[in-house]
N, C-alpha and C positions, 0 to 999 in steps of 0.2 A: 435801416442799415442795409446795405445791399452785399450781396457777399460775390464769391469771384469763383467758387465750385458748392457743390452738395455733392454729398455722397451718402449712398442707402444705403447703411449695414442692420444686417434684420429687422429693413422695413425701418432704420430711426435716421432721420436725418444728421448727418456729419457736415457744419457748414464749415468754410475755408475763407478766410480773406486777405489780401495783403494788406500789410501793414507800410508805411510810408519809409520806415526804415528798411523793408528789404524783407521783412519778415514777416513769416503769416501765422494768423490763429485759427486755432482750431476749436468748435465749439460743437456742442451737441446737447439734446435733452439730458434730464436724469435718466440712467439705466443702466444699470449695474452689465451686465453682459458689453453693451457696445463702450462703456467705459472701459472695462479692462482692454477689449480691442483697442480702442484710441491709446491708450496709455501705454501698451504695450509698442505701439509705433512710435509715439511721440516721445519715449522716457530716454534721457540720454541724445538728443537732438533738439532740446531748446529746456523753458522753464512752465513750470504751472504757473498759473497768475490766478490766483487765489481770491481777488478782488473781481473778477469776471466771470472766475472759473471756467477757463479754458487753456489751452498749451499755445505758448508764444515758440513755435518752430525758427529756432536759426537759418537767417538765408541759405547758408552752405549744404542745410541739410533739407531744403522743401523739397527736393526734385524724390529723393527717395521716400521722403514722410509720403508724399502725394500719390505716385506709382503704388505704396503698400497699401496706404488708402482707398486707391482704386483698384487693387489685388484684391482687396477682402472685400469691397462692395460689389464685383464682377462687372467692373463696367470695361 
């Protein structure tokens, strides 16, 4: 699977892909810390997918998921 960003937060990979409908996921290892980060950007701008375990980001909302994303990794 190839993804479309990474982002380092505390050293854990945050990977990003788009999705064909317009919208992107977001996935990462287990880790308590950089989950609540992700979760805290992604809650209320798409759905958890439970079956993947990662956030399906609404198109309307990637640009800002993405920018906080790369807020908190310092890129």
């Amino acid at each position: 699977m190839s993804y479309d960003a990474i982002y380092y937060i505390k050293n854990v990979p945050v990977y990003v892909r788009q999705l064909p409908s317009g919208d992107i996921a977001v996935w990462h290892p287990i880790h308590e810390l950089v989950g609540n980060i992700v979760e805290n950007i992604c809650r209320h701008h798409g759905r958890w997918n439970s079956q993947y375990n990662n956030w399906i980001v609404f198109s309307k909302f990637k640009s800002p998921v993405l920018n906080s994303l790369s807020e908190v990794a310092g890129d």
